[in-house]
N, C-alpha and C positions, 0 to 999 in steps of 0.2 A: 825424697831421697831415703833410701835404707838404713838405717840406724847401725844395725849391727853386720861386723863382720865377716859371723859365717856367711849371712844370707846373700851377702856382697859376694864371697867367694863363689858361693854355686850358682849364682845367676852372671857372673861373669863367665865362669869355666863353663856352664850352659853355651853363652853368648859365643865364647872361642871356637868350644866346639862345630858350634851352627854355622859358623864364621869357613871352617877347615872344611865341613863336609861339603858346605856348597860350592867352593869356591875348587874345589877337586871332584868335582861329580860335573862338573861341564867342562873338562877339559877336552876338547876340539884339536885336533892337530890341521885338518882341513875343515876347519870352521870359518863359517863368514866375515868378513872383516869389518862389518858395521857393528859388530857386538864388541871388538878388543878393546876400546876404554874400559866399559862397562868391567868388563875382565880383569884389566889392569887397577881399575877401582878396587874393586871387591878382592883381589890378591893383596893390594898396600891397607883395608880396611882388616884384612885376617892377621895380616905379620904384626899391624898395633895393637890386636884385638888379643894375640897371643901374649906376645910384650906384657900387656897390664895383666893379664890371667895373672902370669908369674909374678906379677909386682903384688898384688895382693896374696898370692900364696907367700909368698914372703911375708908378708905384714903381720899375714893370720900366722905364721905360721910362732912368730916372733914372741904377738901376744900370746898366742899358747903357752911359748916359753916360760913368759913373765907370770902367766896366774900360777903356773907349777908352782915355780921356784917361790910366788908368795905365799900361797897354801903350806909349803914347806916349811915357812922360814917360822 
């Protein structure tokens, strides 16, 4: 596991992105119908994969806060 945060951050925001492009880059309106789980997978694995991006930008975003403010103080 990753130690530090930023590196969490970008390999997540990586992950989301990779997550957003594939899952809109096969959108089919008359596409086969043995593929729609798979679809429907990979659309509920993007909307979690977004979700956490932002949970850790927040985290990171948080600790950033905190080294300012101690550097400051």
């Amino acid at each position: 596991m990753v130690k530090s945060i930023r590196v969490q951050f970008v390999l997540i925001l990586l992950a989301a992105i990779g997550f957003v492009i594939n899952s809109f880059s096969f959108i089919e309106f008359t596409g086969e119908e043995r593929f729609i789980p798979i679809r429907v997978l990979f659309y509920f694995i993007m909307i979690v994969s977004v979700f956490n991006a932002g949970m850790i930008t927040q985290k990171y975003i948080d600790i950033r806060k905190k080294k300012k403010l101690s550097v400051l103080s």
